[in-house]
N, C-alpha and C positions, 0 to 999 in steps of 0.2 A: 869388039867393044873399045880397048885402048885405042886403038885407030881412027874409030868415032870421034872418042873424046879429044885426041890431039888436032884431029882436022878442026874440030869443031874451035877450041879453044885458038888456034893457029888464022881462023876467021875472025874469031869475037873482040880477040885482044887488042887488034888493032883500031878494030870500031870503036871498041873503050878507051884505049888512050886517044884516039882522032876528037871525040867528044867531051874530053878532059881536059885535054891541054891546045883543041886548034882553035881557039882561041874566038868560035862565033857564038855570039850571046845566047842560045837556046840549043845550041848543039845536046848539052847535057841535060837540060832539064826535059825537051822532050823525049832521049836517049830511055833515060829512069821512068820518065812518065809511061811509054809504051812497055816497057819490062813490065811497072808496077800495075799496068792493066791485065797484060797477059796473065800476071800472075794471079788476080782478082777473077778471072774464068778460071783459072784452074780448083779457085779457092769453093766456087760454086760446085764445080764438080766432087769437091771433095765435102760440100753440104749434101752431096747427093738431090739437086735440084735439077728435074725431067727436063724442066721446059726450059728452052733454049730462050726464051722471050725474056723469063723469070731471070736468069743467067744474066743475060744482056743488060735488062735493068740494073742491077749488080755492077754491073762495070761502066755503066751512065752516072751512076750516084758515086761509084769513085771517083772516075774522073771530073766530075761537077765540085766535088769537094778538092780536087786537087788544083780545077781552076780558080776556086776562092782561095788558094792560099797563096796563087801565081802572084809573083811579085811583094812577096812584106815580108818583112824581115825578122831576125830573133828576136828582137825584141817584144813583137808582137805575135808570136809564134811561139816564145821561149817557153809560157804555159802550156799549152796545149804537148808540146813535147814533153814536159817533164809528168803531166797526170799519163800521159804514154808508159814513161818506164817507170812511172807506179804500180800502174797496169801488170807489169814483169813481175812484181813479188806476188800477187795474185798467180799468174802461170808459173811459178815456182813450188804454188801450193798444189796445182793443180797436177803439175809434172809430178812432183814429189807422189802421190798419192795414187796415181792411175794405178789400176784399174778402178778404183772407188772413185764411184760419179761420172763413170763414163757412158750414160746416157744423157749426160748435158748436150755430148757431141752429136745430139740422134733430133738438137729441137733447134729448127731453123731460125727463131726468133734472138738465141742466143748464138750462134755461128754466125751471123750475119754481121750483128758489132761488131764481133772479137776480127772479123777477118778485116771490117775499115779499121779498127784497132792499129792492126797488126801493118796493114801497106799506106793510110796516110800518110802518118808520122814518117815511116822509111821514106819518102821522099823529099816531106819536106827535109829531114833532117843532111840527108844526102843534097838535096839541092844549096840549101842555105852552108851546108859546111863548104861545099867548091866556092859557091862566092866568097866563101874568107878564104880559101886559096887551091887548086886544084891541087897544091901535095899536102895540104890536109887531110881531105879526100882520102891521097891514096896513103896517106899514112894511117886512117880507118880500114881501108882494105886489109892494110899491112897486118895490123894486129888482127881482124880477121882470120885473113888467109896463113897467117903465122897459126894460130891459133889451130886452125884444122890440119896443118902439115905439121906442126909439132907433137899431136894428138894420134895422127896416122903414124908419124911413126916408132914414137916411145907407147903407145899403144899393142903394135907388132911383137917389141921387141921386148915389154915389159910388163905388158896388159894382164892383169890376173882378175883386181877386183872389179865388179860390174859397176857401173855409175847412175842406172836407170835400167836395169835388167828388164822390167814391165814394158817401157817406153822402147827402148833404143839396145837391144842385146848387146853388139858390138864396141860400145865404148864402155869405159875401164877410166879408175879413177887415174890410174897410171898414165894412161894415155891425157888426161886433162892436167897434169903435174907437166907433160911434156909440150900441152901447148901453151900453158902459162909461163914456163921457163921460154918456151922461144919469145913469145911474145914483152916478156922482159928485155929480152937482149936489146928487140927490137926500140922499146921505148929507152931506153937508157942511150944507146945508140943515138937517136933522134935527140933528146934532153941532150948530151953532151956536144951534137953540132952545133944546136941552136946555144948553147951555152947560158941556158936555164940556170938563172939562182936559184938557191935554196926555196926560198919563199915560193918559186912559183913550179919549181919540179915537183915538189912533194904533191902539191894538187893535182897536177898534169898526171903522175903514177898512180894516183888513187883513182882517177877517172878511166885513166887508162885500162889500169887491173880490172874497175868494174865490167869496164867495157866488152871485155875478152869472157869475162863471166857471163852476160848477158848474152853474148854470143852464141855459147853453149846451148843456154836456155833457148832461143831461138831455133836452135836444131831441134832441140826435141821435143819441142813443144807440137813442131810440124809431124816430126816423127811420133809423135802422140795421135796428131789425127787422122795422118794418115793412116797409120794404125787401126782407128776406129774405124776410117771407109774401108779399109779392105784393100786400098792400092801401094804400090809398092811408090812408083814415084808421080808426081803431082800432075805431069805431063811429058809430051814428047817431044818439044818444040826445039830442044838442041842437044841434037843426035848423040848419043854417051851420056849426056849428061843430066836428063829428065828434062823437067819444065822450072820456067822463070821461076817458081817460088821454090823449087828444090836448089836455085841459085841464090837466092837472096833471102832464105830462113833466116838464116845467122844475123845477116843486117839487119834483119824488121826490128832486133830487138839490140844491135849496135848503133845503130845510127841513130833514134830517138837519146838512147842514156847517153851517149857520148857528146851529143848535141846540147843536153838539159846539162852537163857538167861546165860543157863549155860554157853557157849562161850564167850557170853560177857562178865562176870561177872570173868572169869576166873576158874570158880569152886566154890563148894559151901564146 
């Protein structure tokens, strides 16, 4: 399994930064568009929909909706991201509470939103943040990937209390203390290169913090439904590591809040 994941990741990493920083106009958007489809099959499989046809559709209407958003900018986007991670305190209620009302997750007419919900917004918000600059981007990664290494490992080493026992056994409020602390470093770090005034870090931190929250919620919300279908991870399409939305759970619900902050903030 480690072996898996290192080959795998030792492949993908450089398709991602090749697509991030080589600098050809669509390299990245249809980079994330193809993720964000894969991910919308596996989203069906975990509605548990037979038909492959049914499936399909599904990922025509995503991506039909991803090509209406092809080309416009936050300005005209910046709504639609933010009724997104509004959407998040609604799956906070929903997290918070599981197993109560987990037969929403059994009616296809309500799975079906929540998953365009969940992967429009992740792209546009990923696309439009690289056009304001690709280490924006990867400074969303950052507090991401900060986030779940901070978590893994004051988790290990500290984990007592449960954070979602119903949803997600293995994570610990300990472990979430551990990825907010990394993820601090992280943003304080950034704030002091760019040499942020006052006026405009405090915004940048609060967004940020949210950010990393949201994050969380992101994991478990997947880890909620999958839970409900019965499968362990979403797909198998990158060897160790499951399927594209076992990749970008966390984003669905970073990249939307992070985006709608930037809007309102005006820019960081």
């Amino acid at each position: 399994m480690l072996k898996e994941r290192v080959l795998t990741a030792l492949v993908l990493l450089p398709l991602v930064f090749w697509t991030v920083f080589g600098g050809v106009a669509l390299a990245f958007p249809l980079f994330a568009a193809t993720i964000v489809l894969i991910a919308a099959w596996e989203w069906t499989a975990m509605m548990r929909w037979p038909s492959p046809l049914a499936r399909a559709g599904f990922v025509a209407v995503t991506a039909a909706l991803l090509w209406h958003q092809n080309g416009q900018t936050l300005a005209t986007l910046g709504p639609m991201l933010a009724a997104a991670s509004v959407f998040w305190l609604l799956a906070l209620l929903w997290v918070s509470r599981y197993p109560e009302g987990a037969e929403r997750w059994d009616r296809p007419w309500m799975m079906a939103p929540v998953g365009l919900l969940l992967l429009v917004p992740t792209w546009a918000g990923l696309v439009l943040l690289h056009a304001q600059s690709p280490w924006w981007l990867i400074y969303l990664l950052l507090l991401v990937w900060g986030a779940d290494t901070g978590a893994y490992f004051a988790g290990r080493s500290f984990g007592k209390t449960k954070l979602a026992p119903a949803v997600s056994p293995a994570k610990t409020r300990e472990g979430l203390y551990g990825g907010l602390a990394t993820t601090m470093a992280v943003m304080v770090a950034v704030a002091c290169y760019l040499g942020m005034p006052m006026a405009k870090a405090l915004p940048f931190a609060v967004v940020s913090l949210i950010t990393v929250l949201a994050s969380v919620l992101g994991d478990l919300l997947e880890s909620m439904v999958k839970r409900r279908a019965g499968i362990k991870d979403s797909g198998n399409i990158f060897p160790g590591h499951g399927g594209a939305l076992d990749r970008i759970d966390s984003i669905t619900a970073a990249a939307p809040v992070f985006l709608t902050g930037w809007w309102l903030a005006g820019g960081f």
